[in-house]
Legacy VTK file of the C-alpha trace (Angstrom):
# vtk DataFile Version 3.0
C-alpha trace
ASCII
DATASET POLYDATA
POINTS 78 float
-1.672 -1.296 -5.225
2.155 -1.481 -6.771
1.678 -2.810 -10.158
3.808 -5.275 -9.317
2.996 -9.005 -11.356
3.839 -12.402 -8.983
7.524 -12.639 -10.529
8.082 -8.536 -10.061
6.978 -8.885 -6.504
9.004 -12.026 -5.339
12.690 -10.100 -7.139
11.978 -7.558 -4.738
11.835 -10.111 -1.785
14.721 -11.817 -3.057
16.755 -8.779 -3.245
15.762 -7.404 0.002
14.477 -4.141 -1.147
13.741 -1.660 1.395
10.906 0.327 1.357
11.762 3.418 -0.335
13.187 1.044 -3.582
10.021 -0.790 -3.218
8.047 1.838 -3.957
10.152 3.603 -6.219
10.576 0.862 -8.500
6.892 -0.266 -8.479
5.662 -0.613 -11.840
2.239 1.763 -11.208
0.702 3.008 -8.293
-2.670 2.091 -8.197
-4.478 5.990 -8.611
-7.141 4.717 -6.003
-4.788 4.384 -3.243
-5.004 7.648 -2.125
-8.915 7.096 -1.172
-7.796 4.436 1.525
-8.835 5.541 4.350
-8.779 5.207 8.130
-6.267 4.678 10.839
-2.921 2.391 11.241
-1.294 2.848 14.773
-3.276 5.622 15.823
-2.794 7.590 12.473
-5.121 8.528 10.291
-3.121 6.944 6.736
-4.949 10.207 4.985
-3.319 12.854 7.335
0.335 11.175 7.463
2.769 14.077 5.462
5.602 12.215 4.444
5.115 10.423 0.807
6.583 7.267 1.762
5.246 6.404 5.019
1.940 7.307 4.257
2.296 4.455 0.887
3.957 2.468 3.843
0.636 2.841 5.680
-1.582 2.850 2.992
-0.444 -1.045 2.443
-0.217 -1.673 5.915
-4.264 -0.633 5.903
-5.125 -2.487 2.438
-3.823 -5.752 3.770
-5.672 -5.559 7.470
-8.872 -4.959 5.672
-8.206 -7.114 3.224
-6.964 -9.792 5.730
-10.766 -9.153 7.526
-12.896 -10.025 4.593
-13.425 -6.583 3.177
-13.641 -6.201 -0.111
-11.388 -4.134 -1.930
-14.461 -1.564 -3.056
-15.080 -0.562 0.321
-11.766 -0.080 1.156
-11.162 2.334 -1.879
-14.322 3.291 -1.230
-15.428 3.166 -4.662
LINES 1 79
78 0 1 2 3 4 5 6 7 8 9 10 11 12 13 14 15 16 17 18 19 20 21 22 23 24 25 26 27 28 29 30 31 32 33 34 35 36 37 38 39 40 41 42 43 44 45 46 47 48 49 50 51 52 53 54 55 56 57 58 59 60 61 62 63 64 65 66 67 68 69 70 71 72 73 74 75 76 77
């Protein structure tokens, strides 16, 4: 979803990067994120306003379906 390679991701970790760096410094957002859909916490990820918490969510909704066998065409929907 980030761009990010193994080695990109863990610097981030190591660094402690909140959120908002995370994000900003990730190497390409994936154009197909925006067609997650569905709802985190009793959002829907698709109605959430603010930029960052809605890529915050987005993630948070890749990795549950991920994490429940989907694969990642339904998810994107694609």
């Amino acid at each position: 979803m980030t761009g990010y390679s193994q080695a990109g991701l863990q610097r981030q970790i190591d660094r402690g990067s909140d959120f908002e760096t995370f994000f900003a410094e990730a190497p390409s957002i994936n154009p197909h994120t925006s067609l997650i859909k569905g709802v985190v916490c009793g959002v829907r990820v698709e109605a959430i306003e603010d930029p960052l918490m809605q890529k915050i969510r987005y993630l948070d909704k890749l990795i549950d379906e991920l994490a429940k066998g989907r694969p990642l065409e339904k998810i994107l929907r694609s």
